[in-house]
LUMVO-543010 format. One record per residue (C-alpha): residue number from 1; x, y, z. Coordinates in Angstrom, 3 decimals. Layout:
REM LUMVO-543010
> nuza  u  v  w
> NUM  X  Y  Z
...
//
This chain:
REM LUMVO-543010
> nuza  u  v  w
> 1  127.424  70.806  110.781
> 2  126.355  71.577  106.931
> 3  123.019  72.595  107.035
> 4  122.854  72.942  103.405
> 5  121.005  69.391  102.461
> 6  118.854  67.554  104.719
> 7  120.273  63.954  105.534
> 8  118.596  61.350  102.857
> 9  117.714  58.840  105.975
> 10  115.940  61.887  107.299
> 11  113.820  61.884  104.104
> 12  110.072  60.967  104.839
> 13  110.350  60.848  108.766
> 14  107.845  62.324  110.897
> 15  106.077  64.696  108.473
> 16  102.795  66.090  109.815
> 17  100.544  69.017  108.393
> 18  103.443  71.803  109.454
> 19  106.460  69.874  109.284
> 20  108.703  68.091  107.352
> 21  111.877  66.821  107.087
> 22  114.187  70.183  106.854
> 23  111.865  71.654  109.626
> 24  112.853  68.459  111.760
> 25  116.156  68.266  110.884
> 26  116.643  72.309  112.301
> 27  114.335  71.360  115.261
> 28  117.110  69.000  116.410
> 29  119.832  70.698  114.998
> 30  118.188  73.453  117.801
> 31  116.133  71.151  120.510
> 32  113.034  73.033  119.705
> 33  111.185  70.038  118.454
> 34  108.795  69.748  121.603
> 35  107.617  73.664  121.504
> 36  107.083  72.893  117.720
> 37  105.962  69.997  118.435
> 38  103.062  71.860  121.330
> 39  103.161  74.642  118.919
> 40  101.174  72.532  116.286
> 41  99.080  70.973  118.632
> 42  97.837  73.904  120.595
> 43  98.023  76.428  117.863
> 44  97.498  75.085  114.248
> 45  93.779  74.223  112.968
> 46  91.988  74.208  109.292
> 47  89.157  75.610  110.411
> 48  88.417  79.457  111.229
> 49  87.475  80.409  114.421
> 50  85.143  83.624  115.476
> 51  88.703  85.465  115.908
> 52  90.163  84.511  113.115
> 53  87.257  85.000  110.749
> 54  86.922  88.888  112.133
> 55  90.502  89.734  111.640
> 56  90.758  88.154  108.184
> 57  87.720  90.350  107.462
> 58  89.491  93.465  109.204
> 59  92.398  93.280  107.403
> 60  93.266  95.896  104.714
> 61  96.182  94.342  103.092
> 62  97.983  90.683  103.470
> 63  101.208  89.171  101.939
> 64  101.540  86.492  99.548
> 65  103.395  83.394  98.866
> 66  103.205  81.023  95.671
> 67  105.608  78.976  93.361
> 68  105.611  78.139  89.698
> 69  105.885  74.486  88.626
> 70  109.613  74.156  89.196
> 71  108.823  75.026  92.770
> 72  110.428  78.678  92.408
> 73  108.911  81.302  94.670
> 74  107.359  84.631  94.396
> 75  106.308  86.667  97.306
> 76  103.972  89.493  97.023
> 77  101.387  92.310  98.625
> 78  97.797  92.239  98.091
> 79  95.317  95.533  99.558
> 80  92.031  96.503  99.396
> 81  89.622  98.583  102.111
> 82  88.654  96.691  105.183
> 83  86.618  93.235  103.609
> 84  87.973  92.380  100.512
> 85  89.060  88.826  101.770
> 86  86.433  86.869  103.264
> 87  86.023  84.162  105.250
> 88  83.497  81.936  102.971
> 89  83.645  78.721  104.596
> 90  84.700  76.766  107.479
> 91  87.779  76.269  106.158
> 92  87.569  78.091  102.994
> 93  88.412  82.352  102.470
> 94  88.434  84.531  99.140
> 95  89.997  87.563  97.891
> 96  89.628  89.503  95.238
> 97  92.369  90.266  91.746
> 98  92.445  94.051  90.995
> 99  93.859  95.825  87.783
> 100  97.702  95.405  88.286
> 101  100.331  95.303  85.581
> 102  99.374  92.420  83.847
> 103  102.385  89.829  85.089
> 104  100.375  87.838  86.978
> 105  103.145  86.331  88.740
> 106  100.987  85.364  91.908
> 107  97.778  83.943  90.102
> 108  99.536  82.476  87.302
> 109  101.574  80.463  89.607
> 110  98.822  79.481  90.695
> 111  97.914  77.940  87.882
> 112  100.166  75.690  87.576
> 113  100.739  74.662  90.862
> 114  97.400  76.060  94.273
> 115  100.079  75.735  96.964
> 116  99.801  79.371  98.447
> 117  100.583  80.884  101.717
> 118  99.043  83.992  103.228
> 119  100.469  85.949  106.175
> 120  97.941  88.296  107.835
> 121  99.609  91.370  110.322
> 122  98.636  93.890  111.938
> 123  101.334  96.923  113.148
> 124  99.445  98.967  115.531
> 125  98.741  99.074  119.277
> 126  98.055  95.465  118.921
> 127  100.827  93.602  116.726
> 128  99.448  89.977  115.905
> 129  100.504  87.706  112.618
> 130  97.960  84.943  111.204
> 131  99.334  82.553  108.758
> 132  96.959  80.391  106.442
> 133  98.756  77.910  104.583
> 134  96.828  76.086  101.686
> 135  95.477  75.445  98.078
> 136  93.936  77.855  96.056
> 137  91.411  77.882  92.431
> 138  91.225  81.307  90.457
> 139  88.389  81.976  88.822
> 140  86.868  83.933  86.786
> 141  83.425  83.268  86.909
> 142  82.917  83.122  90.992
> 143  79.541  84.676  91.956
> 144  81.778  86.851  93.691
> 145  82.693  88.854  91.009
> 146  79.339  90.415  90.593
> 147  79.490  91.807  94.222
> 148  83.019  92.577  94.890
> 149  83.742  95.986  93.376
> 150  86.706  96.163  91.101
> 151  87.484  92.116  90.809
> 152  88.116  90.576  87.822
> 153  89.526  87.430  89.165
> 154  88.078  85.603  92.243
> 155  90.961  83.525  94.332
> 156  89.051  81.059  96.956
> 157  91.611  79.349  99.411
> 158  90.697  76.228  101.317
> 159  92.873  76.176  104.053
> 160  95.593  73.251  105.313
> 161  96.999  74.895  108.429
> 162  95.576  77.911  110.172
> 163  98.139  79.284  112.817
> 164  98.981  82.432  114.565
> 165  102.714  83.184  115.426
> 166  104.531  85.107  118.072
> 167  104.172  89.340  117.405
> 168  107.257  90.173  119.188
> 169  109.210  91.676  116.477
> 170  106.655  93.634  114.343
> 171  107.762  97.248  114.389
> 172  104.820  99.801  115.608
> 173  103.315  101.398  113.003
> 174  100.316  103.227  111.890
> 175  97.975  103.249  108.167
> 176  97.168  106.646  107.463
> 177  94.592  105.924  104.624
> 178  94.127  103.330  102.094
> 179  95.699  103.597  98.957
> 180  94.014  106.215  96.438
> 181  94.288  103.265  93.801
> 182  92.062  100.988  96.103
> 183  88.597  99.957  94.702
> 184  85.646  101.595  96.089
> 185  81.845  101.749  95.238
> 186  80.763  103.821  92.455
> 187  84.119  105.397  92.257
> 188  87.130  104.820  89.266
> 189  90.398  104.892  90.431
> 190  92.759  107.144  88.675
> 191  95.541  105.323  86.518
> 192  99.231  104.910  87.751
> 193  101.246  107.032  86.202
> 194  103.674  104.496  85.192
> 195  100.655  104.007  82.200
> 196  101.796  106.666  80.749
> 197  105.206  106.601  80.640
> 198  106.923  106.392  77.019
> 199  108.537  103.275  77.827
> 200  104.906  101.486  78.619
> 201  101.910  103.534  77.412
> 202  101.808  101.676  74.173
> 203  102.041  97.850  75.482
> 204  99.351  98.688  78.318
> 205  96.250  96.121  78.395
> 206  92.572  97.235  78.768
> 207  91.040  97.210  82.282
> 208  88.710  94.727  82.428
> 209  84.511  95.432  83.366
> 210  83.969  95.111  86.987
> 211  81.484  95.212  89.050
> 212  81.314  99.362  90.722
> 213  78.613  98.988  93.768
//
């Protein structure tokens, strides 16, 4: 069998909030369309719960997943001390945009096209993956910004599909410390070093005011 294209009579059939017609088409391929099936109805929700909500707001880093216009991907990393994404609705979250290097390849898809995905793990005694799926705004006049330290761009997420997934392969590991480069209150980071490298130090933008605590 090719899996390469998806049938065209498959096109359109049986799409629900997680699935669509590639999904379905590997589901049979595999006979695993009743656990996903149960999988989505037991597991997947758009609204936080009390768990979810506290390990959102536990987590110190989370990967990210967005797409230009064309529908080309970009997957990326996003840290900051314990709290910097929130849980600001029933359905809604928000997390803050630090200095970077000034590509904006995650928010500036954004731009042009809110899908996102967001994949939440932990790697310690207690391995568990939460996976929010949904649209996002950037902003850059959220009332966030004036109590988030070190944000100049506010991204709120309102959630499509909330869902946790099996931990059984995520390796055990352990965070030292948080990244010297992390915003905290009252506090400047030091610059990267790759500021001041010939090759960069003359093309480097301005950090932008933020709020310090």
């Amino acid at each position: 069998m090719n899996l390469g294209t998806v049938n065209s009579w498959l096109e359109g059939a049986d799409m629900t909030i997680m699935y669509h017609d590639g999904n379905r088409h590997l589901q049979d391929r595999f006979d695993s369309r009743r656990i996903a099936d149960r999988l989505e109805e037991k597991l997947t929700r758009s609204v936080f719960t009390d768990d979810d909500k506290a390990f959102i707001e536990s987590a110190a880093f989370f990967f990210i997943a967005t797409a230009d216009a064309q529908g080309r991907p970009d997957c990326s990393f996003k840290a900051g001390m314990p709290g910097f994404v929130r849980v600001t609705g029933a359905g809604e979250l928000a997390f803050p945009d630090y200095d970077g290097n000034g590509m904006f390849k995650s928010l500036g898809n954004l731009l042009v096209n809110p899908n996102i995905g967001l994949l939440f793990i932990a790697m310690n005694d207690k391995p568990k993956r939460l996976r929010v799926n949904g649209s996002a705004r950037v902003s850059d006049r959220d009332p966030l910004l004036g109590e988030t330290v070190g944000a100049q761009l506010i991204v709120r997420v309102e959630a499509r599909a909330i869902f946790p997934n099996c931990p059984r392969y995520i390796p055990a590991m352990q965070m030292v410390s948080p990244s010297i480069y992390t915003p905290q209150p009252k506090t400047d980071p030091p610059e990267p070093a790759w500021k001041s490298f010939d090759s960069f130090k003359d093309a480097v933008h301005p950090r932008q005011p933020t709020w310090k605590g």
